[in-house]
N, C-alpha and C positions, 0 to 999 in steps of 0.2 A: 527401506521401501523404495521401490523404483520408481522412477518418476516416468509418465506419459510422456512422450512427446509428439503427439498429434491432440493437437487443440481442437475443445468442440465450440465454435461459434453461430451463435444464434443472433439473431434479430429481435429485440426487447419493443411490445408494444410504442414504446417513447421513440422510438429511432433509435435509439444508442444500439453497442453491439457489445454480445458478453462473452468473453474465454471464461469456460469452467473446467478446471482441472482438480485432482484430488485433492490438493492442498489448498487451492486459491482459487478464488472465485472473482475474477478482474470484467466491470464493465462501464461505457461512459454515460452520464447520463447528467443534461444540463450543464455542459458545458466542465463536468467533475470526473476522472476518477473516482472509480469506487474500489475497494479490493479487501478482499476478506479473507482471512485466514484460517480455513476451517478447522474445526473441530481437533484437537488431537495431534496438532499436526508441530514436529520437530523442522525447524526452518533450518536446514545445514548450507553450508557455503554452494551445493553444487545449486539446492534450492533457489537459494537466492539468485544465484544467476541466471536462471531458465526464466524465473519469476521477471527479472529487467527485460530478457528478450522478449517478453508475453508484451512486458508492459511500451517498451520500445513498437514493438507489431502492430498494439490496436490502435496508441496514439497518432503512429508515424512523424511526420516533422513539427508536430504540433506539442506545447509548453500545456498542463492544465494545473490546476491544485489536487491533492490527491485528499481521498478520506481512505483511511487505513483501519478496517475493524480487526479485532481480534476478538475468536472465539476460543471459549474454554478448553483448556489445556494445550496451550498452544506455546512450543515452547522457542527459542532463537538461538541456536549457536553462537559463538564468539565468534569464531572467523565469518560465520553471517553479516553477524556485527560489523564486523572490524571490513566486509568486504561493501557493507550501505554505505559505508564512511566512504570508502575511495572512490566505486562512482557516484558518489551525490551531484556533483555537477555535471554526469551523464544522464543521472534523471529524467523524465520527461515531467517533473513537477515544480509546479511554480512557490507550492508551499504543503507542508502534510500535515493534517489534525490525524491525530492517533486515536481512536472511541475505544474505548477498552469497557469491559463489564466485571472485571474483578481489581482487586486492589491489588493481586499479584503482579499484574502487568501492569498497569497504573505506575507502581514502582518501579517494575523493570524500565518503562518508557521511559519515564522520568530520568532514570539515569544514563540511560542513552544518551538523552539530550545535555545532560549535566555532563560526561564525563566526554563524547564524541563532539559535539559542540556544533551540531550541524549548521550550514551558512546559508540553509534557504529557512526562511521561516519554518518551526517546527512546534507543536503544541498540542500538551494529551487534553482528552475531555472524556467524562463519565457521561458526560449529555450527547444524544447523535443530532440534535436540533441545531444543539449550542454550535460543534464542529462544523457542521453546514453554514450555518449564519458568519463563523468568523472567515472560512475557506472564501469565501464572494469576494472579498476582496483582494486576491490573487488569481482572481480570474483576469484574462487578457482578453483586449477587444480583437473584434474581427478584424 
């Protein structure tokens, strides 16, 4: 599938601002990263790179915590994988809860972090409350 490359951003009641693309739905909101994975969607290496420049554009020079959802059927390539790992500390995240709603990804996430070993704080959660609550404190002051 081709990817977009003209971003639709909008203005979210809150102030934040959102990029929605066909795969990923990136917006900031309290001081967080939000980004969602939609539906269906095969995350391949070229993805994954567009997705850093998405997320590189809305933060700009600014560090936040990220919440990372992932929606059903949602699948990651290896070299996807293998390409989170090398810019992790290009990131614009200060730390990333993973929400997941199946136990497929729950796994997969899991072993992400088991076998990649990411060095900013990294932590799956089945709760979106829970992941919010723990991200706060990788928030940076003004």
């Amino acid at each position: 599938m081709p990817y977009p490359k003209k971003d639709i951003v909008e203005s979210r009641e809150n102030g934040g601002t959102e990029n929605t693309q066909e795969t990923v739905k990136v917006w900031i909101e309290d001081g967080v990263i939000y980004a969602v994975y939609l539906k269906n969607t095969e995350i391949t290496l070229e993805l994954k790179k567009e997705h850093h420049r998405l997320y590189k554009e809305l933060v700009g020079e600014r560090y936040m915590p990220l919440l990372l959802e992932i929606e059903e059927g949602v699948t990651v390539n290896r070299d996807a994988r293998a390409f989170s790992k090398k810019i992790e500390e290009k990131q614009p995240f200060t730390a990333c809860a993973v929400f997941v709603k199946s136990l497929s990804f729950k796994i997969l996430a899991n072993f992400y972090a088991r076998f990649y070993k990411p060095k900013k704080p990294f932590k799956v959660f089945d709760d979106k409350h829970e992941a919010l609550k723990w991200l706060q404190q990788y928030k940076q002051s003004k």
